[in-house]
C-alpha positions in Angstrom: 90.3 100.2 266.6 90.2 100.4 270.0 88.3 97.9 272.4 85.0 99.7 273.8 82.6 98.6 276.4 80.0 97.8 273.5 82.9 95.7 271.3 84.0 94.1 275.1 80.0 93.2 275.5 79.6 92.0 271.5 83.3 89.4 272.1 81.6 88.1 275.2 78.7 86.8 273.3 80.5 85.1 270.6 80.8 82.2 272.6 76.8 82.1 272.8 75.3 78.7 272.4 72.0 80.4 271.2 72.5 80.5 266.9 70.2 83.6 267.0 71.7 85.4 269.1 75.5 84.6 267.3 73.9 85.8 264.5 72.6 89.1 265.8 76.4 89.3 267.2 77.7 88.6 263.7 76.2 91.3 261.9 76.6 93.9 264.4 80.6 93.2 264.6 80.9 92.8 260.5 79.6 95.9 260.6 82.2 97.9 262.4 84.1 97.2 259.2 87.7 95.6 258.6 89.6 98.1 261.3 87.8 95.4 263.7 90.2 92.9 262.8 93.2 93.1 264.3 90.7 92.7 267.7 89.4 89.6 266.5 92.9 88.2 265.3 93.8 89.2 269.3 90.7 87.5 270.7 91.8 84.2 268.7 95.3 83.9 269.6 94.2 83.8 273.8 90.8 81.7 272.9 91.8 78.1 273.9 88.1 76.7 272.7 88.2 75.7 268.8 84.7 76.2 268.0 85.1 79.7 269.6 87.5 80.1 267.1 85.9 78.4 264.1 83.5 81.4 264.7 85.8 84.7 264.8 87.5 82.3 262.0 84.4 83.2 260.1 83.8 87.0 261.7 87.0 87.8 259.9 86.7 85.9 256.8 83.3 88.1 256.3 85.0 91.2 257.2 87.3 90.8 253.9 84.5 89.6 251.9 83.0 92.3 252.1 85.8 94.6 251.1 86.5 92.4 248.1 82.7 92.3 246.9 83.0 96.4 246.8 86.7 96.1 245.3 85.4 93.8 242.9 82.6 96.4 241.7 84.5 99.3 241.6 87.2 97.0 239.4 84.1 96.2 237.1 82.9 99.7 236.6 86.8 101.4 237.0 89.7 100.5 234.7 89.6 96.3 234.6 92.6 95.9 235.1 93.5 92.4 234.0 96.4 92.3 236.9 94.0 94.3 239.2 91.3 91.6 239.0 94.1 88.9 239.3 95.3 90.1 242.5 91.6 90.2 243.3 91.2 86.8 243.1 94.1 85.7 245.0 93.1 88.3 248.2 90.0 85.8 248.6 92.7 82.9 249.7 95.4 85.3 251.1 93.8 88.8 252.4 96.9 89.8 253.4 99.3 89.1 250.3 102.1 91.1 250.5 100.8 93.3 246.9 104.4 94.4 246.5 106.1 91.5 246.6 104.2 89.9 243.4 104.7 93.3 241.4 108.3 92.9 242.2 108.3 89.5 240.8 106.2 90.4 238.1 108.5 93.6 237.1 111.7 91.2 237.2 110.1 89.0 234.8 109.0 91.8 232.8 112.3 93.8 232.2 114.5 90.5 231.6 111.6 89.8 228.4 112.1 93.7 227.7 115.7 93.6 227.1 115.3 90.9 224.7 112.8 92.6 222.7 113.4 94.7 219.7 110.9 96.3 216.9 112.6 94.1 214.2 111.7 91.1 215.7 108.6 89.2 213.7 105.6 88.3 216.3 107.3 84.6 216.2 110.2 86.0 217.1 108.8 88.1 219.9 107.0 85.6 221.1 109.9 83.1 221.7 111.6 85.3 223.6 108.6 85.5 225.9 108.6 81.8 226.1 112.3 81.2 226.5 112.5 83.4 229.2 109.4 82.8 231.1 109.3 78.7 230.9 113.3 78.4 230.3 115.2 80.8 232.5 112.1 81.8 234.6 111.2 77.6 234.9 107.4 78.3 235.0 106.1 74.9 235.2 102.5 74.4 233.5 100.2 71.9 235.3 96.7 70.0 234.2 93.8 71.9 235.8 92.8 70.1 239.0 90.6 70.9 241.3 92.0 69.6 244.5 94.9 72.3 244.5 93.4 75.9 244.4 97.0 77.6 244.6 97.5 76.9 240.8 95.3 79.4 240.3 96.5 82.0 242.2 99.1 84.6 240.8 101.0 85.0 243.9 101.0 81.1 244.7 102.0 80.9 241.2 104.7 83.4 240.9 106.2 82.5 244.6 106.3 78.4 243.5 106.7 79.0 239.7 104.0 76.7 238.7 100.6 77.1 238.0 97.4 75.6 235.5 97.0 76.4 232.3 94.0 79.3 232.8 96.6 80.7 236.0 99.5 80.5 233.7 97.6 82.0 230.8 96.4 84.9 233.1 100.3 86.0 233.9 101.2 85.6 230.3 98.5 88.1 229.3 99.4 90.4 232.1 103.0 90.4 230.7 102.2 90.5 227.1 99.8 93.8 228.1 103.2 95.1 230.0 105.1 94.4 226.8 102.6 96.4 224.8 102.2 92.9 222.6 99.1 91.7 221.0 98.1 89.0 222.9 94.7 88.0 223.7 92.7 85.3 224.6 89.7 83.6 222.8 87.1 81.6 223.1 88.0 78.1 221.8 85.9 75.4 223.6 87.4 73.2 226.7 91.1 75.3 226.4 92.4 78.6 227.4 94.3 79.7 224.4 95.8 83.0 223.6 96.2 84.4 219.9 98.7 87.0 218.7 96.1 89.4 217.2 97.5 91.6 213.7 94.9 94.6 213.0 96.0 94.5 209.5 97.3 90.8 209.2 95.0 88.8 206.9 96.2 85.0 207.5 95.2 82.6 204.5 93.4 79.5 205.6 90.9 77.3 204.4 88.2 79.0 207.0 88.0 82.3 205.6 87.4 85.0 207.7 87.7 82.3 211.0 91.0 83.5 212.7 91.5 85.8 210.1 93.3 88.6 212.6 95.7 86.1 214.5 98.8 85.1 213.4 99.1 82.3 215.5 98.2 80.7 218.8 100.0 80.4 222.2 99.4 77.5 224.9 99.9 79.1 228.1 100.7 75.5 230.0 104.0 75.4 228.2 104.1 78.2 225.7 103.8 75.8 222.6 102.6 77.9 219.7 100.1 76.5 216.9 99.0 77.2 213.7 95.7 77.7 212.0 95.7 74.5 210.9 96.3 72.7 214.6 93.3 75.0 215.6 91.5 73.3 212.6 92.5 69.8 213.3 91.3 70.4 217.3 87.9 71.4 216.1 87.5 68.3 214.0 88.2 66.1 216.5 86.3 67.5 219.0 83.5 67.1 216.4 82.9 71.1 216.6 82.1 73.4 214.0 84.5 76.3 214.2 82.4 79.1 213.9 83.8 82.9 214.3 82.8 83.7 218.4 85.4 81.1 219.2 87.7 83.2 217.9 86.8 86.5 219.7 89.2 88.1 222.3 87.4 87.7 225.5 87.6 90.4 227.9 89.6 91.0 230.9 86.1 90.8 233.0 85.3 87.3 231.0 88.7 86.3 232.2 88.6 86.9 235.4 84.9 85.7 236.2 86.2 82.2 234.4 88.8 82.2 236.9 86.4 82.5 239.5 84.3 80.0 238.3 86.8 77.4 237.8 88.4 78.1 241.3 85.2 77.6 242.5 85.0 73.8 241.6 88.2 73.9 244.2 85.9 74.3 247.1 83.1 71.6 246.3 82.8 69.4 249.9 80.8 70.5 252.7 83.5 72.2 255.1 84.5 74.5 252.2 81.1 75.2 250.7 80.8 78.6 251.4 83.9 79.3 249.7 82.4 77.9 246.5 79.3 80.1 247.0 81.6 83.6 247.6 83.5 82.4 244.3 80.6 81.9 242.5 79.0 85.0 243.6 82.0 87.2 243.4 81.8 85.7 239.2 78.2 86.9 238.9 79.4 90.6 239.9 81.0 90.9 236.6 78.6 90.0 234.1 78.4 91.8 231.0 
């Protein structure tokens, strides 16, 4: 976009000490749209006055917000993508990732786990080789949630440092295993993101009936440790929780992805990046079901 008279007259007033008029100055430049940037990026770089840039700072960030609350919609009602809505996420912190570069990374992983695979392995065997080669050779690195480092949630942070929490790391092992074509899904056991490998015809005995009755076994995505029924059991009774059957539903990609979002948020809870929390939280209430 070129620089106009009326875009020369709307820079000028940025600087305006008057909150009201700033504001009316905000909303008419957010809504040239995003083809504005690259203006405001220019007008930062030969601005010596911080608060002068604290505000086209904040021009630009709501430029991209609202591309992403229309990206995020149209991912709700499109496709759901499970990657998709990763890479979402991450464009909040890093508007412009380089796309390419993580599904470069993301392929590399992807053929190396291919190659290993073959339809006589058993789901424990598949699942191994997933493991092996993602926390062995790969040297993925799973790490406690906490909330005073955001990038372990991000897939390109993740991928580019090879580390990541448990709900981050969980996310890039369902994105591979839907790749893979393998059935792995994550449910809804309380205070852990856990995947299952989900049979459509497996009928697993245990003590619980029908409870887990379709997965073979579970997956911990902070290291890849697998458990049984029976671990799942022994969690519920110490946690003094009944294990009733919605805990073992799949959750869906949108579910997923909103938790993500909500638990980024928690990153962002101190007064300088308060309005980060807000956008997160909001962009998570776009995709209820």
């Amino acid at each position: 976009m070129q620089e106009d008279k009326e875009i020369s007259a709307l820079f000028h007033l940025i600087d305006d000490p008057d909150e009201e008029v700033f504001n009316t100055v905000s909303e008419k430049i957010v809504s040239l749209g995003r083809a504005i940037i690259p203006n405001l990026e220019h007008l930062w770089e030969t601005t010596p006055n911080e608060e002068v840039q604290e505000r086209i700072e904040s021009l630009i960030h709501k430029l991209h917000f609202r591309d992403l609350i229309e990206d995020f919609v149209n991912w709700k009602d499109g496709s759901a993508d499970l990657l998709q809505g990763a890479l979402l996420v991450a464009r909040y912190q890093y508007p412009d990732m380089m796309v390419n570069v993580v599904l470069q990374e993301l392929e590399k992983i992807r053929r190396n786990i291919w190659l290993e695979l073959n339809s006589y392995l058993t789901p424990l065997e598949q699942i191994n080789v997933v493991t092996g080669i993602l926390y062995n050779y790969y040297k993925l690195k799973g790490a406690e949630v906490a909330y005073d480092i955001p990038e372990d949630f991000f897939i390109n942070k993740i991928l580019e440092s090879k580390k990541g929490n448990g709900i981050a790391n969980g996310v890039l092992y369902l994105i591979l295993g839907e790749l893979l074509d393998l059935p792995v899904k994550a449910i809804n056991i309380p205070k852990q993101f856990i995947l299952g490998y989900f049979e459509v015809d497996y009928d697993f005995p245990n003590p619980t009936g029908h409870i887990g009755s379709k997965i073979n076994f579970y997956i911990d995505p902070l290291n890849g440790q697998i458990y049984t029924h029976k671990d799942v059991e022994n969690y519920f009774k110490r946690i003094s929780v009944p294990p009733t059957p919605s805990y073992f539903k799949q959750l869906s990609k949108k579910r997923i992805i909103q938790y993500l979002l909500e638990e980024l948020a928690k990153c962002f809870d101190d007064d300088k990046n308060r309005y980060k929390q807000k956008d997160l939280i909001y962009l998570a209430s776009l995709l209820e079901e």
